[in-house]
Every structure is written in structure tokens, then in C-alpha cells.
VEXRO-901950 format. One record per residue (C-alpha): residue number from 1; x, y, z. Coordinates in nm, 2 decimals, decimal comma. Example, Ala and Ser with C-alpha at 12.3 -4.5 7.8 and 13.67 -1.06 7.14 Angstrom:
<sites>
{1 {1,23 -0,45 0,78}}
{2 {1,37 -0,11 0,71}}
</sites>
This chain:
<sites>
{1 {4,23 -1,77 2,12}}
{2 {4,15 -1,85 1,76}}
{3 {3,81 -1,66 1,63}}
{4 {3,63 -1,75 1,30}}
{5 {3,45 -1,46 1,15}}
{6 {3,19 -1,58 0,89}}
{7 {3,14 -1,34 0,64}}
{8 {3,46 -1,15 0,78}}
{9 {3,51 -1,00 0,43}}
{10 {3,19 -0,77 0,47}}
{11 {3,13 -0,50 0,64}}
{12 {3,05 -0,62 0,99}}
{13 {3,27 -0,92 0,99}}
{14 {3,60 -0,71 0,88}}
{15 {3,54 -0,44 1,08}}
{16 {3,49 -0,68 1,38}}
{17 {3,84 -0,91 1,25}}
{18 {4,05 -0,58 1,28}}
{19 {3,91 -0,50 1,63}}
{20 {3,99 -0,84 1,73}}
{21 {4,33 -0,86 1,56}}
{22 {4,42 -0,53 1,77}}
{23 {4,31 -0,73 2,07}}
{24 {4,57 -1,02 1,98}}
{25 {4,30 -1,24 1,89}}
{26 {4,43 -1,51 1,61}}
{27 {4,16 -1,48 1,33}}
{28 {3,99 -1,74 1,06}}
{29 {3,78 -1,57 0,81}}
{30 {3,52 -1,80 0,57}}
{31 {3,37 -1,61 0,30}}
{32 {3,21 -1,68 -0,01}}
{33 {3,30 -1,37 -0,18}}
{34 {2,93 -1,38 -0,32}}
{35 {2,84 -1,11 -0,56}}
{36 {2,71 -0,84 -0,61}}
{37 {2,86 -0,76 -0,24}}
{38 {3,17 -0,80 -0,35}}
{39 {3,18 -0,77 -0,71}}
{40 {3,52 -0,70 -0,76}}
{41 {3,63 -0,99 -0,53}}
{42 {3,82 -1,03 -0,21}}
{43 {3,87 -0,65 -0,06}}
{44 {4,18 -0,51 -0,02}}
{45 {4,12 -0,41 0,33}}
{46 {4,15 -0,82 0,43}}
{47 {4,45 -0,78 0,66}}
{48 {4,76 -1,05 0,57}}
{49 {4,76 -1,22 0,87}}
{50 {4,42 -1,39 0,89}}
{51 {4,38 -1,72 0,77}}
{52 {4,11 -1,69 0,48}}
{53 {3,91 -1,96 0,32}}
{54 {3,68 -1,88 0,04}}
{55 {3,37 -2,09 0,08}}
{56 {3,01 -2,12 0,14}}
{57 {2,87 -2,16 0,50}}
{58 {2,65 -2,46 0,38}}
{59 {2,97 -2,64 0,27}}
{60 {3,02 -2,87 0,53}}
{61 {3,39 -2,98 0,47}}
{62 {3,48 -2,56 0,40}}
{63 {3,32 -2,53 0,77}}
{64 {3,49 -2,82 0,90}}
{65 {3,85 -2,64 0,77}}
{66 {3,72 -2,32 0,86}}
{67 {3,62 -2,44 1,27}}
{68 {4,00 -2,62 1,31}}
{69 {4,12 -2,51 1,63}}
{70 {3,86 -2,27 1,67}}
{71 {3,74 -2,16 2,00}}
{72 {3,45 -1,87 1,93}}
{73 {3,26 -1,79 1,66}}
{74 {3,09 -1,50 1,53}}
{75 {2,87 -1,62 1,22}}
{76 {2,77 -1,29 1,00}}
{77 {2,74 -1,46 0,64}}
{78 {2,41 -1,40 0,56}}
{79 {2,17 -1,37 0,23}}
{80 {1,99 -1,03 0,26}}
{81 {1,86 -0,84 -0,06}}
{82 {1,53 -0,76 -0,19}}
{83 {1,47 -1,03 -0,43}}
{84 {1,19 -1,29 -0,39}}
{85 {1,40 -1,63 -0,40}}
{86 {1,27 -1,68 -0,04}}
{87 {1,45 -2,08 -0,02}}
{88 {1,78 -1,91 -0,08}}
{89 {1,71 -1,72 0,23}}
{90 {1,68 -1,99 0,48}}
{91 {1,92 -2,23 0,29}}
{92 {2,20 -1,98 0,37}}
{93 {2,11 -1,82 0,66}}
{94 {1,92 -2,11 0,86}}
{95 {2,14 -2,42 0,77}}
{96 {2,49 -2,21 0,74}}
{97 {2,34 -2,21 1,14}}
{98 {2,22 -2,49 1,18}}
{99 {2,55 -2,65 1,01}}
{100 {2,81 -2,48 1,27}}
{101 {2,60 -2,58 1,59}}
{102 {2,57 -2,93 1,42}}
{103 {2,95 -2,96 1,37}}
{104 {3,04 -2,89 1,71}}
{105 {2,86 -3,11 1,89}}
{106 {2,95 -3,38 1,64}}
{107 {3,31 -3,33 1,64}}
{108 {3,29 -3,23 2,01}}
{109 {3,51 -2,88 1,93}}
{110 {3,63 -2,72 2,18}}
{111 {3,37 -2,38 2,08}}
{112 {3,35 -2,16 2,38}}
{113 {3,12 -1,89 2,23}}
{114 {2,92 -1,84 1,92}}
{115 {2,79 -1,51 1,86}}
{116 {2,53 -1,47 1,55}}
{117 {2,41 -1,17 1,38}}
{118 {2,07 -1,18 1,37}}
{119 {1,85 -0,81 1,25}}
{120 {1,61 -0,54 1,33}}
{121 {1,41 -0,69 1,07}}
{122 {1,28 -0,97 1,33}}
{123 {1,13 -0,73 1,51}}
{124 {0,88 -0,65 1,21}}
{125 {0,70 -0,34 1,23}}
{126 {0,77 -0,30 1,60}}
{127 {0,60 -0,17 1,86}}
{128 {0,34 0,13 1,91}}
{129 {0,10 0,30 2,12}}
{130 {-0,20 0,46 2,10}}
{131 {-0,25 0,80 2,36}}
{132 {-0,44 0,59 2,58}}
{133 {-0,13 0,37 2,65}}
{134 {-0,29 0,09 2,46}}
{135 {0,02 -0,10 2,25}}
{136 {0,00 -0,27 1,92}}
{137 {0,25 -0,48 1,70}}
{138 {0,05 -0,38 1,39}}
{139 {0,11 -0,63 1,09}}
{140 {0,24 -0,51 0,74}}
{141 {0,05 -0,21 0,60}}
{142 {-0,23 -0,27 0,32}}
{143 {-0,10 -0,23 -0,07}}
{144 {-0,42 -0,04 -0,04}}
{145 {-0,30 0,19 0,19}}
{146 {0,03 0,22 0,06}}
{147 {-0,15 0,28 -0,27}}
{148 {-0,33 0,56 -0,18}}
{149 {-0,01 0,74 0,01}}
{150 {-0,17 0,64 0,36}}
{151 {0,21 0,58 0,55}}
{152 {0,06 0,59 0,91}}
{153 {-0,08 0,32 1,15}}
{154 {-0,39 0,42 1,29}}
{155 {-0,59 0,26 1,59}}
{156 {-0,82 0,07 1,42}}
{157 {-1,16 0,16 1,60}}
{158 {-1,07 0,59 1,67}}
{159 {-0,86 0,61 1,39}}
{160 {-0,58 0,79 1,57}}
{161 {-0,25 0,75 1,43}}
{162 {-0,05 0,50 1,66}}
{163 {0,30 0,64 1,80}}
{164 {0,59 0,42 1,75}}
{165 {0,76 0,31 2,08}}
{166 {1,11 0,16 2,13}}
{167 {1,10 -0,23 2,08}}
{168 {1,28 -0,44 2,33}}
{169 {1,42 -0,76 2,27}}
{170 {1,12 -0,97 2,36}}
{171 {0,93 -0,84 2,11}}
{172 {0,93 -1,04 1,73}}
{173 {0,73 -1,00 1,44}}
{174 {0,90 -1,10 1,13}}
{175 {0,73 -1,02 0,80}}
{176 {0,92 -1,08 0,53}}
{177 {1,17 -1,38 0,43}}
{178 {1,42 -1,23 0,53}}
{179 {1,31 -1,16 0,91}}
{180 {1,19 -1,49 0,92}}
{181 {1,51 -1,65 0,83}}
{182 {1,70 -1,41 1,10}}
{183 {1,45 -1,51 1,37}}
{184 {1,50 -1,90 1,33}}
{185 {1,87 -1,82 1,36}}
{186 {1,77 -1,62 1,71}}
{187 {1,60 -1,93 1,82}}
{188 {1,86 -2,19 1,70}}
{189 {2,15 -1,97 1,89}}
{190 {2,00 -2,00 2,20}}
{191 {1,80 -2,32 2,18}}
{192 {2,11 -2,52 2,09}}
{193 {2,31 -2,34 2,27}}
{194 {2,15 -2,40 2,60}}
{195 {2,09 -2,73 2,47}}
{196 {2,46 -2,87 2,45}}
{197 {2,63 -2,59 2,67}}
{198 {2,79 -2,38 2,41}}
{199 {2,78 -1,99 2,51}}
{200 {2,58 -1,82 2,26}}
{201 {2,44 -1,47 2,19}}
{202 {2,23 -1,34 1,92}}
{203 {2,28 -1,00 1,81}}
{204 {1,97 -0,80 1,66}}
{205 {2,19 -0,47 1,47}}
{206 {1,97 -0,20 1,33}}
{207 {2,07 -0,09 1,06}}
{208 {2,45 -0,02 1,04}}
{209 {2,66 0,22 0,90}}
{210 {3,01 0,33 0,81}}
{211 {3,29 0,21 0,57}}
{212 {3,35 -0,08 0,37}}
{213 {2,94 -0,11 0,33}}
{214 {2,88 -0,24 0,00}}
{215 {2,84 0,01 -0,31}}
{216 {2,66 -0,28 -0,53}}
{217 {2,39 -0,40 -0,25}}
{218 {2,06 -0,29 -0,25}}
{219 {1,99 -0,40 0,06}}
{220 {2,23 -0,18 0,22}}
{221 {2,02 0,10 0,33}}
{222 {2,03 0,48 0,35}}
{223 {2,38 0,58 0,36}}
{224 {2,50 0,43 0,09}}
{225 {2,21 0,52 -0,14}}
{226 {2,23 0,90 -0,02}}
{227 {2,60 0,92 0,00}}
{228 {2,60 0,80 -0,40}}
{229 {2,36 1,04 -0,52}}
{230 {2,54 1,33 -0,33}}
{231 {2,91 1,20 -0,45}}
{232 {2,75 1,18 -0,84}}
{233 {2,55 1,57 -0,77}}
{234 {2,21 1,37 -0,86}}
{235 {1,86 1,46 -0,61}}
{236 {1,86 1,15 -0,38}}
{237 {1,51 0,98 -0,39}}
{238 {1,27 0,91 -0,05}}
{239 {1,03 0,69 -0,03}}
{240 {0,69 0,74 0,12}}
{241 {0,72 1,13 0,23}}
{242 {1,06 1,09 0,42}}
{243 {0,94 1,09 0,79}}
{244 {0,91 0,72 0,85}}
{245 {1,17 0,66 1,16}}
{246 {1,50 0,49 1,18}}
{247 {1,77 0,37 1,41}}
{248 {2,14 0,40 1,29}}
{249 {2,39 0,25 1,45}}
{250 {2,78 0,33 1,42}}
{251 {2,97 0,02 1,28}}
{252 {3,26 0,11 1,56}}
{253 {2,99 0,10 1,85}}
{254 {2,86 -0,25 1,67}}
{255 {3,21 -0,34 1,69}}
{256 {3,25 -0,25 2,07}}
{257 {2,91 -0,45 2,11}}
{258 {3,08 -0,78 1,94}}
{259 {3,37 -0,81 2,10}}
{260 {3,18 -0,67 2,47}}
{261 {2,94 -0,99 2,47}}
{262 {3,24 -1,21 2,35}}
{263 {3,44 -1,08 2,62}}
{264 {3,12 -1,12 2,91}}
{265 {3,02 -1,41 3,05}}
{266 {2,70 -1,23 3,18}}
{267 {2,58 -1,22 2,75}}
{268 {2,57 -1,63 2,74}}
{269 {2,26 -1,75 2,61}}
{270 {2,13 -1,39 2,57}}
{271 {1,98 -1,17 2,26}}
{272 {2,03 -0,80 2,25}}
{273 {1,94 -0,55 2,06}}
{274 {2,21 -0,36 1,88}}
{275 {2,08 0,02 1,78}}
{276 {2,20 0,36 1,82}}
{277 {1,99 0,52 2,07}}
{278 {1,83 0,78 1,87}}
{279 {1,58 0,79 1,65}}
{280 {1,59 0,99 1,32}}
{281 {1,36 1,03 1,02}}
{282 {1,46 0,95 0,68}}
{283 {1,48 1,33 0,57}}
{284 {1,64 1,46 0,89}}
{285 {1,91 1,14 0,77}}
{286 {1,92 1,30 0,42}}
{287 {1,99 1,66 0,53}}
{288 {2,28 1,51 0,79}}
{289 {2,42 1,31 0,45}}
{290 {2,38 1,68 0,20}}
{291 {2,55 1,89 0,48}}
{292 {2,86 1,64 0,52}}
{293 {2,91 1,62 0,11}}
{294 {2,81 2,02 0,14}}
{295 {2,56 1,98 -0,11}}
{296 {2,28 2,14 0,07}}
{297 {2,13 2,28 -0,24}}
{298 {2,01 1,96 -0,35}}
{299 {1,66 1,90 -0,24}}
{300 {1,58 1,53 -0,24}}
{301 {1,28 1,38 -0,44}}
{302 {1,01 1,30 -0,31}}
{303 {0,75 1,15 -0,55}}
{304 {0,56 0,90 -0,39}}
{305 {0,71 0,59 -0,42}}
{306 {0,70 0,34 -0,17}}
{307 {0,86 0,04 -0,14}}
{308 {0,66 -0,28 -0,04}}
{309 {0,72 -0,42 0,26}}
{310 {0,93 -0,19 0,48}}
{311 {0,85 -0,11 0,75}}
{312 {0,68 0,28 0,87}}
{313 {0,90 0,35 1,16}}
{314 {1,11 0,09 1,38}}
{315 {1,38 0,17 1,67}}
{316 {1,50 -0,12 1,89}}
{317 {1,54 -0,03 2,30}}
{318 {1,90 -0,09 2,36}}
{319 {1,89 -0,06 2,74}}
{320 {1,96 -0,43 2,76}}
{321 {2,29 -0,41 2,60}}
{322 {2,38 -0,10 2,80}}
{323 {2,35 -0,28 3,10}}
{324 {2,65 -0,45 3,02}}
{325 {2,83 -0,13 3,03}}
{326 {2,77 -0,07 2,63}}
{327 {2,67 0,26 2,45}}
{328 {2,67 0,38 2,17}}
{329 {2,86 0,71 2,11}}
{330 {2,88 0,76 1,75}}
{331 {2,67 1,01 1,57}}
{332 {2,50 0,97 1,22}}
{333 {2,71 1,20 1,11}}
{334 {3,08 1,04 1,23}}
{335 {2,90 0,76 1,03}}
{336 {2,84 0,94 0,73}}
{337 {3,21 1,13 0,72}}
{338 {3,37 0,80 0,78}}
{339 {3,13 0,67 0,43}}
{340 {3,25 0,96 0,27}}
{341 {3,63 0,94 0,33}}
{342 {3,56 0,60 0,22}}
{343 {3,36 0,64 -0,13}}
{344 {3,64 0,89 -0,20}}
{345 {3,89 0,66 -0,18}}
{346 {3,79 0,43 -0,43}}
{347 {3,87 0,51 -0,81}}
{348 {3,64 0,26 -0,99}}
{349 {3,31 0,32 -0,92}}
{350 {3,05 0,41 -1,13}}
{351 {2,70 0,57 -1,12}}
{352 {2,54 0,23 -1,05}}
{353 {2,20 0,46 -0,87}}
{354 {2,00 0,39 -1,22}}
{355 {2,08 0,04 -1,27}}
{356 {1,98 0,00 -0,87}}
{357 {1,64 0,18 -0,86}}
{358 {1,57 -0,01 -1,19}}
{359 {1,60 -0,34 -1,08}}
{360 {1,40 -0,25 -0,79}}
{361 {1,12 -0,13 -0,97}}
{362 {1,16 -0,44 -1,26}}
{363 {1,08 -0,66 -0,92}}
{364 {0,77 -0,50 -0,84}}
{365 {0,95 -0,40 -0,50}}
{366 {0,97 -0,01 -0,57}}
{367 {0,60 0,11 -0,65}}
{368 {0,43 0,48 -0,70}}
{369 {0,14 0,57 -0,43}}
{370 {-0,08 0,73 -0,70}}
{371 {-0,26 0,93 -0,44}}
{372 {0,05 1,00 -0,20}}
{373 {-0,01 1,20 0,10}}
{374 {0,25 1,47 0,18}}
</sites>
């Protein structure tokens, strides 16, 4: 079976193209090579025997080339940063969609499963609870709040602070332009997918770690930012006061998920959450990253900045998934080892951390919580 891997030069789509290559899958990749992801162009790590086509996902005679003799897809190109171009958003990540389910039915290709990535990030601030049992899926916290160092969702008539709960997949609250480009991809995978009988699965990954993530993306999350300041000696800086709750997910278990609902007629016209199981806080993530670079003597910073519009604390239930026989059996720290055997592999990269939290700030994205609670 031939496979096309959008955005199989990044970090999900290669990692997927080698585990499907070992599987003696025949392998397409389309990628734009779009920078700053890949700022030094295509990666070494591309293996030889892949056809690859450098081109956009909105191109529609690159995705025509790119879908010959094709029989699944897995469509990860996306747009994902920080920056407030919100068009460019759905212009890549809805119609580079919309474009592949379009071209099948047109040219009537023979595509017997499409699997997209979709994200966490649909799932907006998620789900909590008050000690009653009563459940909320509070909206985005106030710039007031923020402002003043107020992190926590409280109930809004006791004033108890609200407990996060795992979020299932039925759950979608998308906040930003991001999330709400990923969700109309969700919908779009499994409305036209039931519509004209193409298998399709949606896949909502928390956030995912391991090698080959990008050194020059801002959007791509803890590890990477942690891991740098470690490798260059520097105090890493937290936002808020570092106990705002995550879910990270090994990119080999995100593998195994890819190629399990491929693989499993039982995922058709499904969406699953794609997490790690456990939920950690951003300092307990830190201290994991300091022990594996053994540089446990450098306290993080902590000095109230926030950044606006993420989200307090979000883990995805993945019990849906693991009821195809999936789990996830990485740790954070196999994740973090494998990002450090990686970083120290490379021989050209430079302290990029300033020119990253810089541009942050220069956006308006990064702010300081004058009265921050610690």
C-alpha cells in the first residue's frame, strides 16, 4: 500500500513515515518545507526511499501529484504558531482539508483511509468540577484576572476553585484561531468522510514530545524550550507560577496510535484523543527536564509572566483510544532523554531562547501579571 504523509518532514509526519517504512508500507511525503520549522531546509533524517514533493497543501496540482496511486492518507501539515494572522490559519489548515477530501471524490481515487491530525487545543480549556460534582467548560480566563496573577478557575457563585477533570472526546471548546481551525478539520474528516464512504479518523494529540521537534518553533511547547535553556546553562522561565497541568505524550506511543487506527477498521469515522495518561504540572515537567541534563542547580524563573490565551490546566481522557488495545507507555522522561540525545547531536545551533521570548513579548502574547500570585 502507498501512504502520503503530509507534513512528513516534521516531527509527527517523519516519525510516523519511518514506522510505516519498517512496516513495508511504500511512502509519499508533501511538504512545504515552510520556515522557521525548518529553517535550514529539508532534514537530513528524510529517509532515501520515500518519494518527496516539496509543495503546499493548498496547491491543488502539488496534491494531485502528491495523491497518485495513493491509497491512505495521514494529513499533519498544519499552520500552528502564536502569531495573530488568524486567515493563514484556516487557509492552510481548513482548505489543505478540505482540498484532499475534494480531490478524491472528484477524481474518484481509490483512498481507503484518511487520518488527520487534529489537537488538544479544540478541546479549549477543558473540563472541570466543582466538589459538589457540578462540571464546567469555563471560557478563556479574564486579562483581569491574568493581570492581577489570579491563575485558577473558581465557581462563580462560592468562589471555590474548580478542579480540572480529564476531557473526553465529546467535549470541544476552541478558543483561539488555532483550535478553531483544528476543530473544522475534526468535523470535515468525519462529515465527508461519512458522506462519500471514505474511512476517516481524526486524531486530537496533546501535546507531543521527542526528537526531531523543531528548535525554531515557538509553538513547540515545554521540551524544547526547557531542554534549550538547560543545554545553554541559562534558568528556564515558567509562566504563571508553574503548576498549571499538562498531558505529554511520547511521540513513539503517537506513532503506535497512527499506524493502530490505520491498521483498525473499528477507528473509521471515529475521533480520539491522543494523550499520555498522566498528568503533570509545568514545574514537576521542569525538574524531570534539569535532572536528565543534570543541571539540578538551576532553579527556574518564575516572575509572573503569563502568556495570553493558554489554557490553566488541560488533560484529554484517552480511554477511547485504549479500547482499541492502545496505551501509552513512554514516560516524560524517555521523552526528554530521547530530546536530549537529539539536541546534542546537532552542531549548528545557536542560543535562539532571547530572540524567541522577544518576539513573544514584541506580539503582546507574553505579558507580566503585576500582582502575580505565588
Amino acid at each position: 500500500m502507498r501512504v502520503l504523509v503530509t507534513g512528513g518532514a516534521g516531527f509527527i509526519g517523519s516519525h510516523t513515515t519511518d514506522e510505516l517504512l519498517r512496516r513495508g508500507y511504500d511512502v509519499t511525503i508533501l511538504d512545504s518545507l515552510e520556515k522557521p520549522v525548518h529553517l535550514k531546509g529539508k532534514p537530513l533524517y528524510i529517509p532515501k526511499q520515500v518519494k518527496f514533493i516539496e509543495g503546499d497543501v493548498r496547491d491543488r496540482e502539488k496534491m494531485i501529484e502528491a495523491l497518485d496511486g495513493v491509497e491512505a492518507v495521514y494529513h499533519f501539515a498544519a499552520y500552528q504558531d502564536y502569531l495573530p494572522d488568524f486567515s493563514k490559519f484556516f487557509w492552510v489548515n481548513s482548505v489543505g482539508t478540505a482540498l484532499i477530501y475534494e480531490l478524491i471524490v472528484e477524481k474518484k481515487l481509490p483512498v481507503k483511509k484518511v487520518v488527520v491530525a487534529s489537537s488538544q487545543a479544540v478541546a479549549g480549556e477543558g473540563r472541570y468540577a466543582s466538589s459538589s460534582g457540578e462540571i464546567f467548560h469555563p471560557e478563556l480566563r479574564t486579562i483581569a484576572a491574568l493581570d492581577s496573577g489570579e491563575w485558577e478557575f473558581r465557581h462563580p457563585k462560592t468562589g471555590e476553585i474548580l478542579k480540572w477533570q480529564p476531557t473526553p472526546e465529546t467535549d470541544a471548546k476552541p478558543l483561539n484561531q488555532y483550535a478553531l481551525s483544528k476543530y473544522s478539520q475534526e468535523l470535515m474528516t468525519l462529515a465527508f468522510g461519512k458522506r462519500y464512504d471514505i474511512p476517516s479518523v481524526a486524531m486530537r494529540f496533546s501535546i507531543v514530545q521527542g526528537p526531531r521537534q523543531s528548535f525554531y518553533n515557538n509553538y513547540s511547547g515545554a521540551c524544547r524550550i526547557f531542554s534549550l535553556s538547560y543545554f545553554f546553562d541559562r534558568a528556564p522561565l515558567i509562566y504563571e507560577d508553574g503548576e498549571q497541568v499538562r498531558d505529554f505524550v511520547n511521540i513513539h506511543d503517537v506513532v503506535d496510535a497512527n499506524l493502530r487506527v490505520l491498521e483498525d477498521d473499528r477507528a473509521n469515522y471515529e475521533m480520539f484523543n491522543v494523550g499520555g495518561g498522566r498528568a503533570y504540572t509545568v514545574t514537576e515537567f521542569c525538574a524531570i527536564v534539569a535532572k536528565v541534563f543534570g543541571k539540578e542547580q538551576l532553579a527556574p524563573r518564575l516572575p509572573g509572566y503569563y502568556r495570553f490565551g493558554d489554557t490553566r490546566h488541560i488533560i484529554s481522557d484517552v480511554a477511547k483510544l485504549k479500547a482499541l488495545g492502545w496505551n501509552p507507555t513512554r514516560s516524560a522522561e524517555d521523552s526528554v532523554r530521547e530530546y536530549k540525545d537529539y539536541l546534542e547531536e546537532q552542531t549548528d545551533i545557536d542560543d535562539i531562547m532571547d530572540f524567541a521570548e522577544q518576539k513573544m513579548q514584541s506580539l503582546n502574547v507574553v505579558r507580566t501579571a503585576k500582582g502575580a500570585v505565588k
